[in-house]
N, C-alpha and C positions, 0 to 999 in steps of 0.2 A: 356826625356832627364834629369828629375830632378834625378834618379835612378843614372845615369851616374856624374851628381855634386854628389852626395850623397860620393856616391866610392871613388872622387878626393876630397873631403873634409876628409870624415876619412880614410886617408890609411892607421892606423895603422889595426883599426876594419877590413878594407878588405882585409890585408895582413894576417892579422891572421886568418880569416875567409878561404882564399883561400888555407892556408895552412895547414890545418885542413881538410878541403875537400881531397885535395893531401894526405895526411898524409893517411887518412881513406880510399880510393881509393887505394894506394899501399899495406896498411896494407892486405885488403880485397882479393887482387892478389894474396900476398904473401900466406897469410892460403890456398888459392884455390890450389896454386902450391903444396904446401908441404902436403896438405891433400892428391892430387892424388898421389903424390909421395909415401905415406906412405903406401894408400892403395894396389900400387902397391907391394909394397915390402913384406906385409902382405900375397901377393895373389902368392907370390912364386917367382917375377921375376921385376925389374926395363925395363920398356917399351924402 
């Protein structure tokens, strides 16, 4: 439970923490889509 007061004490640190995570989780989607996308186009044809 201290983990949990930790969070509700610094919400700045955990806000930016969680969105940083988000940030790099959709960044990481995002390169995968466009990577297939590219190679597809590369390969003659969009899927």
């Amino acid at each position: 439970m201290e983990i949990l007061r930790n969070v509700w004490r610094r919400k700045l640190r955990s806000t930016l923490t969680i969105s940083g995570i988000v940030i790099g989780v959709l960044a990481l989607t995002t390169m995968g889509a466009l990577s297939e996308n590219f190679n597809a186009l590369l390969d003659g044809g969009v899927k």
